[in-house]
N, C-alpha and C positions, 0 to 999 in steps of 0.2 A: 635420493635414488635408492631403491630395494636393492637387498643383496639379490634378488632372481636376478633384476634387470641389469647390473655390473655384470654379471658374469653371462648375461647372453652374447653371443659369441658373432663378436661386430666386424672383425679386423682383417683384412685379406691379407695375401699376399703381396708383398712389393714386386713393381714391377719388372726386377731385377730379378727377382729370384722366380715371378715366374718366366720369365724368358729364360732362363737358366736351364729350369727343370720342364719348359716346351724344348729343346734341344738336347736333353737326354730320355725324353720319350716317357714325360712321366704320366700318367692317365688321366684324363683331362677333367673327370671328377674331382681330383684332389685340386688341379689348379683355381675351383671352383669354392673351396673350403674357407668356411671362416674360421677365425679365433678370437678367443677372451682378450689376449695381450698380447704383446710384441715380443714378451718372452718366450710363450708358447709358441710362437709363430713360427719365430728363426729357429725355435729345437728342430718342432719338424719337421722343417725346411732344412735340415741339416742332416737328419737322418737320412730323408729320401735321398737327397742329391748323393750321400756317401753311398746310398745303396745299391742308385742308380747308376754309378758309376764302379763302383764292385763290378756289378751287372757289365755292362759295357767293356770292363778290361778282361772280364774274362770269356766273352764273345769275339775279341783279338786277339786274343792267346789261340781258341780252337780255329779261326783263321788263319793265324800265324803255322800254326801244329799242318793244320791239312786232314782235320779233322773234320770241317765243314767247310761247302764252296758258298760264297754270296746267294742270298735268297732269291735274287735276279738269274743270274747261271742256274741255279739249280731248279725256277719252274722251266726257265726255257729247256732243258732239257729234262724235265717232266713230261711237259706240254707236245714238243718233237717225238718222244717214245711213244705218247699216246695215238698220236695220229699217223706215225710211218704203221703205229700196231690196228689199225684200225683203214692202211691201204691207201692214204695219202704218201704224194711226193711230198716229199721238202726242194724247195727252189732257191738260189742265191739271185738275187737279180742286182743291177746297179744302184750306188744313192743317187746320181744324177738324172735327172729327166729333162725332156723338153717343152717348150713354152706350149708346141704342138699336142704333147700329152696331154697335157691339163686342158686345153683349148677341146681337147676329143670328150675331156670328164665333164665338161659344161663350164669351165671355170674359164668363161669369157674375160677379156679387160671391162673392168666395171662391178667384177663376181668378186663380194667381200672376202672367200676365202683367197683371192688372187694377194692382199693386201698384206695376207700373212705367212707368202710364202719367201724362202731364205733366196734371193737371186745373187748367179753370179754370173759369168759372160757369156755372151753369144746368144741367149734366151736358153739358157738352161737353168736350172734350180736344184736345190736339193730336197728330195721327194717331198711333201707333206701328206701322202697316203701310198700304201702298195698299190691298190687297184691298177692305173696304168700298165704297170709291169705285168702284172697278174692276166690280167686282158690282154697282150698281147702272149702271151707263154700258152695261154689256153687257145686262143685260133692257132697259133703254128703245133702244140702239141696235138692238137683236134684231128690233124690230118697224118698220127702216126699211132694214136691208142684208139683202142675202143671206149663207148660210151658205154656206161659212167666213168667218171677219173675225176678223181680230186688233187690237187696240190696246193700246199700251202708256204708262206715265209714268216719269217720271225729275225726282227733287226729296225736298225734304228728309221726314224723318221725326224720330221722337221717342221716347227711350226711357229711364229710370231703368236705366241698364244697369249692374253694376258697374263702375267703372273701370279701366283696364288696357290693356296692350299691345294688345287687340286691338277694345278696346270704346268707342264715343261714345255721349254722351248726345245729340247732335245729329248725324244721319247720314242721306245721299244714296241713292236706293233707285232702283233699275231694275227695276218691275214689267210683265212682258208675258204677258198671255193671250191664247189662242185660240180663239175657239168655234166649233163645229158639225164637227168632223171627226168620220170614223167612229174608234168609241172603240179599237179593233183597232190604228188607228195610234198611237196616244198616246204610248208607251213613242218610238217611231220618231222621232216628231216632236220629244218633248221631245230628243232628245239631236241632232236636227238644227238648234233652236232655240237649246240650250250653245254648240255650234260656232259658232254664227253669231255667235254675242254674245262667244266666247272670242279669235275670230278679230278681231273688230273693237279688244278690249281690246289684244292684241297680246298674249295668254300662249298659250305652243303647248301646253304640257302640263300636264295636269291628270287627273283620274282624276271616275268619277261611283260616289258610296256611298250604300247605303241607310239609312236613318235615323228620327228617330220626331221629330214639331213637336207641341208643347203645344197649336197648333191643330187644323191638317187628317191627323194620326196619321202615317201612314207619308209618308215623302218620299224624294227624291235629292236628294241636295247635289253640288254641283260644287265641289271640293276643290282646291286647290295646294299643294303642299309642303304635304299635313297640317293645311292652312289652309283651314275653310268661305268660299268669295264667293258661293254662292246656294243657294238651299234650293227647289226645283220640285216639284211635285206634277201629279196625273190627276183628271178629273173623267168620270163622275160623282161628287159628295162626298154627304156627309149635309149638310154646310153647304147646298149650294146649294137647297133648300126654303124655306130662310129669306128667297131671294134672287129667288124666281121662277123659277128656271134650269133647264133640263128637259135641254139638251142636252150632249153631254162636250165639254171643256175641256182645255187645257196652261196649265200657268200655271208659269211663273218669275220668282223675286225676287234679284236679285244685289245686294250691296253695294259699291257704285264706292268708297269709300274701302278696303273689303277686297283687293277686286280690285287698285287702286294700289299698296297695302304689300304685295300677291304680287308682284306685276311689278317693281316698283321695287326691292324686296330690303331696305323699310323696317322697323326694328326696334322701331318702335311705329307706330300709326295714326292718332297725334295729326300725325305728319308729311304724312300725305295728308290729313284734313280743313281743315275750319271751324278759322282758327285766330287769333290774336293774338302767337302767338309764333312761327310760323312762317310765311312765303309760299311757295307751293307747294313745301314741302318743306326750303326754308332756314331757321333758324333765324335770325332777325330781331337777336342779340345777339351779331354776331360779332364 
């Protein structure tokens, strides 16, 4: 064997140490890296992890201090400033809905999303999207503001999602609609309402595709790196019959934990949620 070919650099990581350093956020190129030897391997592997976790204790400390609020806390109310400043409500509505609500969204028995939602007694559930709520707040607010009027919510949801990199069963939603514009502007509006909501997240690029929802059929998704954070849609729908709604709508739903693991550059999404093993983003076992 040539001295080049010993030393072309064959050796990965053990699978210990990269599961180690995927749980303290280490950048998924380096988990990617080979080396010459085993000696080399575990140095580096020793560096990063001390470094990584330097990093991490002292992202606990300025939590601890009160010096930073969690990344989750702090877009939600980014994201709130921006749209109460721009003339939207904020609305609290309930986690529970009725089997009747979903039955009004199209989510017949037999409708796959019906499969994934969390039930508990009586035929109620715990939400797996705003809409419902949102649809009924807009016919009864309909008959006390003028047109236009937007409002939006921002709070948990619920979903039998499979699990994975990019999926919660427990997950933060940003839903904002708008009623009574002429429907001519719709398209205009919806992609003035992305910006507004992209801008306040702090991600400058992103792209918007079209797409098909098990719900309301065609849609735009607001995309990152490849990555869905909202799914918008136009009204007039065939839904809104169900709901008393006569007039056209925008409606956008982005997921703040998506949205976080775009911006952040998180390699799974357990890292920006609801978590027990994580605080915003550190692993808690360092």
């Amino acid at each position: 064997m040539t001295g080049d070919a010993a030393d072309t650099p064959r050796l990965r990581l053990t699978a210990t140490q990269e599961q180690r350093l995927r749980e303290l956020g280490a950048d998924p190129g380096f988990l990617e890296g080979r080396f010459v030897d085993a000696a080399t391997r575990d140095a580096a592997f020793t560096r990063l992890q001390d470094d990584l976790t330097r990093a991490g204790r002292e992202h606990l400390r300025e939590l601890r201090t009160g010096s930073r609020l969690p990344r989750l806390v702090e877009l939600e109310h980014a994201l709130s400033a921006a749209l109460v400043g721009a003339g939207f409500v904020r609305v609290v509505t309930p986690l529970m809905i009725s089997s009747d609500a979903l039955r009004r969204m199209g989510v017949e028995h037999g409708h796959p999303l019906r499969e994934q939602v969390f039930w508990l007694d009586d035929g109620r559930c715990l939400r797996p999207m705003l809409a419902p709520n949102l649809y009924t707040l807009l016919r009864r607010l309909g008959r006390h503001w003028a047109k236009p009027f937007g409002i939006f919510e921002i709070g948990p949801c619920f979903r039998r999602d499979t699990k994975g990199a990019s999926h919660l069963n427990e997950f933060t939603m940003l839903n904002l609609v708008e009623l009574g514009r002429p429907e001519r502007e719709g398209r205009g509006r919806l992609e003035e309402l992305a910006a507004l909501v992209m801008a306040a997240a702090g991600v400058a690029e992103y792209d918007l595709e079209v797409t098909e929802s098990e719900v309301y059929g065609a849609m735009i998704d607001v995309v990152v790196a490849g990555a869905e954070v909202c799914s918008a849609g136009l009204g007039p729908h065939p839904l809104d019959g169900n709901w008393g709604i006569v007039d056209p709508w925008v409606g956008l739903g982005f997921g703040l934990e998506r949205l976080l693991m775009a911006r952040e550059g998180y390699p799974n999404i357990e890292r920006a949620g609801r978590s027990l093993s994580y605080l915003d983003g550190v692993r808690l076992n360092l």
